[in-house]
VEXDODREN-341306 format. One line per field, with one value per residue: residue in three letters; x, y, z of N, C-alpha, C in turn. Coordinates in Angstrom, 2 decimals. Example, Ala and Ser with C-alpha at 12.3 -4.5 7.8 and 13.67 -1.06 7.14 Angstrom:
VEXDODREN-341306
code: c(ALA,SER)
nX: c(13.19,12.85)
nY: c(-5.69,-2.25)
nZ: c(7.80,7.08)
caX: c(12.30,13.67)
caY: c(-4.50,-1.06)
caZ: c(7.80,7.14)
cX: c(13.20,12.90)
cY: c(-3.30,0.03)
cZ: c(7.80,7.87)
***
This chain:
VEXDODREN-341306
code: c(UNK,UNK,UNK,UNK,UNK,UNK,UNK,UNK,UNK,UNK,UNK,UNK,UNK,UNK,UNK,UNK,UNK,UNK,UNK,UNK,UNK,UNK,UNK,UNK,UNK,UNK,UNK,UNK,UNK,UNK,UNK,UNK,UNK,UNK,UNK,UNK,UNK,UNK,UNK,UNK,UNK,UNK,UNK,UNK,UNK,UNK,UNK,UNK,UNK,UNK,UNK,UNK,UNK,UNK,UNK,UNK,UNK,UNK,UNK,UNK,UNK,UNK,UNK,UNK,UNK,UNK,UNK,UNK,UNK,UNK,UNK,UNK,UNK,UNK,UNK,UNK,UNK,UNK,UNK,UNK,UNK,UNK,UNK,UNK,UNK,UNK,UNK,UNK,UNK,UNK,UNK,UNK,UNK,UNK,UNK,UNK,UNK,UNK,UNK,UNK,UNK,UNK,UNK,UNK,UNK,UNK,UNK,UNK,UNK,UNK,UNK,UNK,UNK,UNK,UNK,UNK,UNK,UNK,UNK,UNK,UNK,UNK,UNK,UNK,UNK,UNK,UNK,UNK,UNK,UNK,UNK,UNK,UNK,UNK,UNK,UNK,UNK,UNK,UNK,UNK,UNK,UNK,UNK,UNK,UNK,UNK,UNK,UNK,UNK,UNK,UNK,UNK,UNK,UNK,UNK,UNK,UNK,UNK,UNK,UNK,UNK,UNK,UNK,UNK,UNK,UNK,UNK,UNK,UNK,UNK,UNK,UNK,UNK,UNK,UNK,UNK,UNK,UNK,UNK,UNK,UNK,UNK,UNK,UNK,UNK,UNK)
nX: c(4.94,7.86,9.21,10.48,12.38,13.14,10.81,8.85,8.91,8.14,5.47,4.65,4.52,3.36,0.81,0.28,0.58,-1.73,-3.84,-3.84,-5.50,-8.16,-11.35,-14.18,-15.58,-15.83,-13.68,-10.83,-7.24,-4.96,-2.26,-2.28,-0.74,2.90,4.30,3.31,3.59,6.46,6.41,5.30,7.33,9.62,8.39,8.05,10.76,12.09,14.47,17.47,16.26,15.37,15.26,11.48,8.51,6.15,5.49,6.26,4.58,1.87,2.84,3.47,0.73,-0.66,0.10,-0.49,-3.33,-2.64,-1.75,-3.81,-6.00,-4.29,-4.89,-7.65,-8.41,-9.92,-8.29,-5.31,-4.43,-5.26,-4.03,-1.29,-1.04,-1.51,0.71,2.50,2.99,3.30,5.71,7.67,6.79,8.63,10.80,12.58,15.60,17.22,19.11,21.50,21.92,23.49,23.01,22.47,22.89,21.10,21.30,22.35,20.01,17.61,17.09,14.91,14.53,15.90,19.06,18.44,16.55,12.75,10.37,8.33,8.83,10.60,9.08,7.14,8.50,9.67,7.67,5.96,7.37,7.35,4.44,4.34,5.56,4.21,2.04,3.28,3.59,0.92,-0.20,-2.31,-4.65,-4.38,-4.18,-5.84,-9.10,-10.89,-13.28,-14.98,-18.32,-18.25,-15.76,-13.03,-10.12,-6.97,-5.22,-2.70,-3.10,-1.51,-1.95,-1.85,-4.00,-4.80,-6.93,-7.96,-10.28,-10.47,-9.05,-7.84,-7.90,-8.82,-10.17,-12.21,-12.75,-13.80,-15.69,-17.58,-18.12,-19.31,-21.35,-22.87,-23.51,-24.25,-27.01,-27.90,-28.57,-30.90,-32.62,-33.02,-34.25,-36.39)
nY: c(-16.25,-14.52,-12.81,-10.09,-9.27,-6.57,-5.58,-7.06,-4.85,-2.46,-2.75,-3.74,-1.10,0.40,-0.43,0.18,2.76,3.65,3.18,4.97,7.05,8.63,6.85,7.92,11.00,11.20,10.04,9.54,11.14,9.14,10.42,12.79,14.74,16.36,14.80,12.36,11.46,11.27,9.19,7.11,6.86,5.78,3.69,2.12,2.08,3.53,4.46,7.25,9.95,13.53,16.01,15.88,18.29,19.84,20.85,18.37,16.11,17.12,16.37,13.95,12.74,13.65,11.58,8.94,9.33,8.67,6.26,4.77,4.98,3.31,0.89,0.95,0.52,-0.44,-2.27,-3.99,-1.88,0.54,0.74,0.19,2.88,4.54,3.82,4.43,7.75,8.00,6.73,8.31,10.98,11.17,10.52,8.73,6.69,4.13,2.53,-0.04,-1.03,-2.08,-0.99,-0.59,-3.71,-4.95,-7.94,-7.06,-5.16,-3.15,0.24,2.65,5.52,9.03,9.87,12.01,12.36,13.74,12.63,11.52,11.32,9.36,7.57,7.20,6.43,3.65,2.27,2.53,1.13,-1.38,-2.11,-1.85,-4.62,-6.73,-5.94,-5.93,-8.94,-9.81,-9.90,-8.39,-7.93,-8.79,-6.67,-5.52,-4.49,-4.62,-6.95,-6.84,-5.26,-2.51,-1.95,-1.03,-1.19,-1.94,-4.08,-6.78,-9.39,-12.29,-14.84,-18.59,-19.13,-16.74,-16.04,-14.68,-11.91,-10.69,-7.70,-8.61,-11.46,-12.65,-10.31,-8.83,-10.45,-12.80,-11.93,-11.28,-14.04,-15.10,-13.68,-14.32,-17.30,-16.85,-15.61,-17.67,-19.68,-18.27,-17.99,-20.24,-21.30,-20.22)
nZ: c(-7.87,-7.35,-4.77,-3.38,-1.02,-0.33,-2.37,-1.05,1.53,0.44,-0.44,1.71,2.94,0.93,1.27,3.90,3.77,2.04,3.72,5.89,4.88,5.88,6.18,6.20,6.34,9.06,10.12,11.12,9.97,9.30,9.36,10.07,11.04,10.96,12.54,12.91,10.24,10.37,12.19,10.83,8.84,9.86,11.59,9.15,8.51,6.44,4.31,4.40,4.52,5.25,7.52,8.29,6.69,6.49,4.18,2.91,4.08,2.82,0.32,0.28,1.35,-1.00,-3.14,-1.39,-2.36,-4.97,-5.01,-3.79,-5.86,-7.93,-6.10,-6.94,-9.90,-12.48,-14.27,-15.49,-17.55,-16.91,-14.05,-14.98,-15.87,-13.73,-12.15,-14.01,-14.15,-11.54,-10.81,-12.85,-12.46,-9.73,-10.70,-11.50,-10.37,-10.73,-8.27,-7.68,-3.98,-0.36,2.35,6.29,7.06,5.11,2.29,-1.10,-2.71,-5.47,-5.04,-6.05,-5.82,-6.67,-5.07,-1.97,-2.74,-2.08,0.95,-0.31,-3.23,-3.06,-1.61,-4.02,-6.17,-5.04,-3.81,-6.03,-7.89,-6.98,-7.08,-9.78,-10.43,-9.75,-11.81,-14.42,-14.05,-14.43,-12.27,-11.64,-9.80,-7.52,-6.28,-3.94,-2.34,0.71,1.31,3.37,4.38,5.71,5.92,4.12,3.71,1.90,0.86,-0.41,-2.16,-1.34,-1.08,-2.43,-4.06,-4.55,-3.41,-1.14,0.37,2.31,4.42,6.87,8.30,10.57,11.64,9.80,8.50,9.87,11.41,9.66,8.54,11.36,11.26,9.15,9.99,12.10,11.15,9.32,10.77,12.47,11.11,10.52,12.55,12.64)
caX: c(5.59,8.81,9.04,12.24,12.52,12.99,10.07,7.55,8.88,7.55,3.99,3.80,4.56,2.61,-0.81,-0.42,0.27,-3.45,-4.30,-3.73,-6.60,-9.65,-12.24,-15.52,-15.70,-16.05,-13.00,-9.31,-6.31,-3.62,-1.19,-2.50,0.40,4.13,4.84,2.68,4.67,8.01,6.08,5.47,8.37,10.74,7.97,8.46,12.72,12.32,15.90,17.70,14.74,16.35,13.94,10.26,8.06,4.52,5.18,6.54,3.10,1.11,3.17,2.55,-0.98,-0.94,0.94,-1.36,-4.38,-2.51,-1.88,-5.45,-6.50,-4.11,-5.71,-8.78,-7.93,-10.23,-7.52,-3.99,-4.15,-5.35,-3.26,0.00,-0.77,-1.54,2.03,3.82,3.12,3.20,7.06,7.75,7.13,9.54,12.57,13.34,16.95,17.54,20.66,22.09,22.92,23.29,22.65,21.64,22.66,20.38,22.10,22.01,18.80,17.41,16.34,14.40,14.52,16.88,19.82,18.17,15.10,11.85,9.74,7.17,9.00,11.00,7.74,6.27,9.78,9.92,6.37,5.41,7.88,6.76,3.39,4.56,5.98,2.57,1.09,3.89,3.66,-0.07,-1.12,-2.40,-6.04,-3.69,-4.09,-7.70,-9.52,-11.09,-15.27,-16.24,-19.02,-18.19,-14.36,-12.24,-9.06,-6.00,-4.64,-1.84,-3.46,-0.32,-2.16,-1.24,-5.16,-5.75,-8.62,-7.97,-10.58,-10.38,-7.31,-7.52,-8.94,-9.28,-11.41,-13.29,-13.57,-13.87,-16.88,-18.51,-18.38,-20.35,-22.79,-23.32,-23.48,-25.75,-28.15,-28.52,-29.07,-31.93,-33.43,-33.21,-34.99,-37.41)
caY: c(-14.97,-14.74,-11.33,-9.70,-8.87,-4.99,-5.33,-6.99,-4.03,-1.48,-3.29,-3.58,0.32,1.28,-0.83,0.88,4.47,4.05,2.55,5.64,7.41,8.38,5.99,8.28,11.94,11.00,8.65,10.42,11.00,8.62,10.92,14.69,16.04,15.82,14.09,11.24,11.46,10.74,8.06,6.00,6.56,5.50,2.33,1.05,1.74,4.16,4.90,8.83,10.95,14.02,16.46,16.43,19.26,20.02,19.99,16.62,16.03,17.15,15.58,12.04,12.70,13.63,10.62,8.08,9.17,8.69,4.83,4.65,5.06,2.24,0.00,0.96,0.31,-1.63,-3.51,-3.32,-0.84,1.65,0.61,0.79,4.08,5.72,3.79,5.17,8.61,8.03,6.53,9.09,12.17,10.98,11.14,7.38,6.76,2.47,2.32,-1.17,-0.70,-2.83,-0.98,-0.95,-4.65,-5.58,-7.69,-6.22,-4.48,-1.60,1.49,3.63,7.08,9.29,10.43,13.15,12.89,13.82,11.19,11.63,10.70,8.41,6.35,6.81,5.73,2.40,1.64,2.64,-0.45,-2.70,-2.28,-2.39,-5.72,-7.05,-5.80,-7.08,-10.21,-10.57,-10.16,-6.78,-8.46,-8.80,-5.31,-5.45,-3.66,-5.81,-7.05,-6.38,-4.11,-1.79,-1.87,-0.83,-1.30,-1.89,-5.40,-7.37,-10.38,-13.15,-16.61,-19.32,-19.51,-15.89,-16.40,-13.89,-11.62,-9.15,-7.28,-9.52,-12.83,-12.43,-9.80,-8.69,-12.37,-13.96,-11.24,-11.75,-15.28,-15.31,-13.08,-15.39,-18.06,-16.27,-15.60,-18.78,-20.34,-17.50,-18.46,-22.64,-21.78,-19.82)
caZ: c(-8.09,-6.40,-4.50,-3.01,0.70,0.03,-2.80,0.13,2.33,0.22,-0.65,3.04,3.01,0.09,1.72,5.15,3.36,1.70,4.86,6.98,4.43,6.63,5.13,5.74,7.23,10.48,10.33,11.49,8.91,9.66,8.68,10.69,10.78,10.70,13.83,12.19,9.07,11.14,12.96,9.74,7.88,11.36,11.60,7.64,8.13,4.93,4.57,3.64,4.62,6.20,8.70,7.10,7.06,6.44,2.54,2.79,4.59,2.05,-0.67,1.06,1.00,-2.31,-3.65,-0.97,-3.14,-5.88,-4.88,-4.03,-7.16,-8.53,-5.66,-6.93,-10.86,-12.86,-15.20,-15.56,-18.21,-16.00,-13.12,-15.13,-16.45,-12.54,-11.63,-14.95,-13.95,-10.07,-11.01,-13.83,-11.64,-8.88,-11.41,-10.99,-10.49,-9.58,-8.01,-6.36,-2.16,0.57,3.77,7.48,6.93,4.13,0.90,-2.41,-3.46,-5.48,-4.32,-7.65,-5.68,-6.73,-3.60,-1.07,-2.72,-0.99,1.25,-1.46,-4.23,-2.28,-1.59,-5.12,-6.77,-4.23,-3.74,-7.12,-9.05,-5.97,-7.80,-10.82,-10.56,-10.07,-12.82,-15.39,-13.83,-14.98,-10.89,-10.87,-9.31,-6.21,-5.45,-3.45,-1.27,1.73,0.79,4.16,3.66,6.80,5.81,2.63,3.59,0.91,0.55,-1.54,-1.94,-1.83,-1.03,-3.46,-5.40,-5.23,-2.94,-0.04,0.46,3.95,5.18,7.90,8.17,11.78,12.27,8.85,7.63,11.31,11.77,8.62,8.91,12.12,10.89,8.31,10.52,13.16,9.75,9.12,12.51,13.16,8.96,9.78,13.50,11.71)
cX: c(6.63,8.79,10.19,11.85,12.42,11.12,8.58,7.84,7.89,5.91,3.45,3.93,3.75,1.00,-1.20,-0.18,-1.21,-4.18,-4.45,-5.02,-7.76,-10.83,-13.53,-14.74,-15.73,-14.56,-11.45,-8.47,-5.50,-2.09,-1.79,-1.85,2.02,5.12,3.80,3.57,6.00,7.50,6.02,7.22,9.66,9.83,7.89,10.35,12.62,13.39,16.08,16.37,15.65,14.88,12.80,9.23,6.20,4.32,5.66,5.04,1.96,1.72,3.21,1.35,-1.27,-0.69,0.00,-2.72,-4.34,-2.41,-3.22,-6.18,-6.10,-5.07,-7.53,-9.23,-8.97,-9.79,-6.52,-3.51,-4.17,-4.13,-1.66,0.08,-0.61,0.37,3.06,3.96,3.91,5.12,7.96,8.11,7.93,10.81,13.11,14.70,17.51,19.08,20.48,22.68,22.56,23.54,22.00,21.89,21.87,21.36,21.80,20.81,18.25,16.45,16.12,14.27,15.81,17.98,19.06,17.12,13.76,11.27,8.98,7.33,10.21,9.64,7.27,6.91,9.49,9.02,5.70,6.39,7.59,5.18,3.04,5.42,5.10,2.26,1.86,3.64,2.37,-0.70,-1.74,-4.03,-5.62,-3.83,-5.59,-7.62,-10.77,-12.98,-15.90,-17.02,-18.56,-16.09,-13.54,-11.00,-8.25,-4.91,-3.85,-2.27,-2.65,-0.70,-2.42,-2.31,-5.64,-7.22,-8.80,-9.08,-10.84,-9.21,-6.90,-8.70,-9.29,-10.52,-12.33,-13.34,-14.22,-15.24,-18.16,-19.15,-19.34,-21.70,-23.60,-24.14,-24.51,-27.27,-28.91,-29.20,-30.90,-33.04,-33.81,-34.18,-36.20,-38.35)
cY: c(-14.77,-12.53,-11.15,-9.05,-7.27,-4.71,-5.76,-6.04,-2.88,-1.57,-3.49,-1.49,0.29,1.02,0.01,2.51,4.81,4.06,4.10,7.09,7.40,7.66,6.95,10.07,12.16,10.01,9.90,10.33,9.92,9.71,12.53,15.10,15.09,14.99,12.69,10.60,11.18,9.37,6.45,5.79,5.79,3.88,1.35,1.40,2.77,5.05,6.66,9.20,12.04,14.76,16.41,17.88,19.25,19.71,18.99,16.14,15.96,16.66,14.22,12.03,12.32,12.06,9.11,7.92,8.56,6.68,4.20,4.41,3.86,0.71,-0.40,1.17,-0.69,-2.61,-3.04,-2.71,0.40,1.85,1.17,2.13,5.06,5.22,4.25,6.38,8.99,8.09,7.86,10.44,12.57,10.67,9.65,7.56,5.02,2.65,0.68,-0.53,-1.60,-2.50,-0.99,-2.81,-6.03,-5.91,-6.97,-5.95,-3.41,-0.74,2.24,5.43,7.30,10.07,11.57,13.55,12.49,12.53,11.11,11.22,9.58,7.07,6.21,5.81,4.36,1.99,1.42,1.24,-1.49,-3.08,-2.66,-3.67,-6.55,-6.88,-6.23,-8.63,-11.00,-10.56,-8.68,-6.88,-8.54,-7.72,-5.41,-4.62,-4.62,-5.89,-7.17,-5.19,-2.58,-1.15,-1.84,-0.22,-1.81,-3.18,-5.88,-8.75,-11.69,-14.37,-16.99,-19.04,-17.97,-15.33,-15.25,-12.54,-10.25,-8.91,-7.87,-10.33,-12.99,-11.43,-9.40,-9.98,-12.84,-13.15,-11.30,-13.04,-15.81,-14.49,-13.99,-16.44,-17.80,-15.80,-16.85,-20.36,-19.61,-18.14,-20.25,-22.08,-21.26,-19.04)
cZ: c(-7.00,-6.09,-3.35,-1.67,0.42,-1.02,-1.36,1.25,1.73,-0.29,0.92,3.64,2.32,0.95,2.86,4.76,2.78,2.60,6.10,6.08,5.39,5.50,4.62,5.87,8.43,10.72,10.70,10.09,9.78,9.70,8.93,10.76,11.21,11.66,13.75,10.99,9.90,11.79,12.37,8.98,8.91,11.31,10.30,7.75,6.84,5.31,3.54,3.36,5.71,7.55,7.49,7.54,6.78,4.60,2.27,2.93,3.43,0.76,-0.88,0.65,-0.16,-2.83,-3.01,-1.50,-4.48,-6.10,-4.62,-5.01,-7.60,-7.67,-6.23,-8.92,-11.45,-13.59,-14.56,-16.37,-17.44,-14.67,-13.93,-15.56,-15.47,-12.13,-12.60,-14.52,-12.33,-10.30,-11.59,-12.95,-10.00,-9.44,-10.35,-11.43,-9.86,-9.68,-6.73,-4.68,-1.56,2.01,4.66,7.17,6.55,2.69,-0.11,-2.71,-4.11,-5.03,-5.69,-7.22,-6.21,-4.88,-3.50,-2.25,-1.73,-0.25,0.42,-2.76,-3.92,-2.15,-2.67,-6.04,-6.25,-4.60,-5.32,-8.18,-7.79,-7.05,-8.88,-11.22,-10.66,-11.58,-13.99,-15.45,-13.89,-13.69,-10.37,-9.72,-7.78,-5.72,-4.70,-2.32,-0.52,1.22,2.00,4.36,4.79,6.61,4.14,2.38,2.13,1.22,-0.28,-0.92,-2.43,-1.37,-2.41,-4.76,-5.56,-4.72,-1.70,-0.07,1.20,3.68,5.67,7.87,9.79,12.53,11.23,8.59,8.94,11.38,10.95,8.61,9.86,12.07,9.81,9.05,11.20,11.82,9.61,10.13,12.98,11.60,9.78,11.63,13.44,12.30)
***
C-alpha cells in the first residue's frame, strides 16, 4: 500500500490524537486544556489554525472519541460509516497546495476551518484510504493487557502487535520468558 508523505502525517496525527485519551480514570487527559491543544497542533505542523479556544478544545475531544471508535471498529463497514460522517460533518473541501516547502498534496479541510474539522477532514481520508484499500485491520489497538494504545499497523505481513515493540512487546516478552523459566524449574 503505497502511502503519501502528508497522508502518513495525518495517521501519525490521528494515532497520537486518540493517544492523548486518558485510558482509565485515574489516567490524565492529554489534551487539559488549551495550552495542550496549541502544543499538539504546533508538534504535528497542522497548518492554518488561527488562535484556539476552549471550544476548539472541546471540539478536538469530541472528534478524538469519534476516531476512537473507528480504531475500535469491528469491520470496515462500521469503520467507513464512523469516517463517512466524521468526513461529512467537517464540510470536506480537497484542494491541491504545496506549502511550508512540501510538494503537491491535498488538504480535505475547507480554508479557515476549525482545528476540529481540520483534523476530522485530514485524518478522517488518511483513514479512509485504509479501509478502501481492503487494510482497515491496520487500525489496532496495542494487545498488551495493561496498555490500549492506537496503532497503524504498516509492517509488510500485518503481524505488528504493540504500539511499541520496545516496551509493550519487549515487556511482555520477558514476562513470558520469566513464566516459563519459573514453570520448566518447577
Amino acid at each position: 500500500m503505497l502511502i503519501t508523505h502528508d497522508t502518513r502525517c495525518a495517521l501519525d496525527t490521528v494515532v497520537d490524537l486518540v493517544n492523548t485519551a486518558p485510558e482509565d480514570d485515574a489516567a490524565s487527559d492529554g489534551l487539559s486544556d488549551v495550552a495542550a491543544l496549541e502544543n499538539f497542533v504546533r508538534k504535528h505542523e497542522i497548518s492554518d489554525v488561527g488562535v484556539l479556544s476552549e471550544f476548539d478544545l472541546s471540539a478536538v475531544r469530541k472528534i478524538r472519541g469519534r476516531f476512537a471508535s473507528v480504531f475500535a471498529a469491528p469491520d470496515a463497514r462500521a469503520a467507513a460509516a464512523l469516517i463517512n460522517d466524521l468526513v461529512a460533518a467537517a464540510g470536506t473541501t480537497p484542494q491541491l497546495t504545496d506549502h511550508d516547502g512540501y510538494d503537491w498534496h491535498v488538504h480535505y479541510f475547507a480554508p479557515g476551518a476549525s482545528v476540529a474539522d481540520h483534523l476530522a477532514a485530514d485524518c478522517g481520508m488518511a483513514l479512509a484510504f485504509f479501509v478502501v484499500a481492503g487494510e482497515q485491520e491496520r487500525l489496532r489497538r496495542c494487545e498488551a493487557p495493561d496498555c490500549r494504545r492506537a496503532f497503524v499497523d504498516l509492517s509488510r505481513n500485518r503481524s505488528r502487535r504493540y504500539c511499541d515493540s520496545r516496551t509493550c512487546g519487549n515487556r511482555l516478552h520477558v514476562a513470558a520468558y520469566r513464566a516459563r523459566r519459573k514453570e520448566a524449574a518447577g
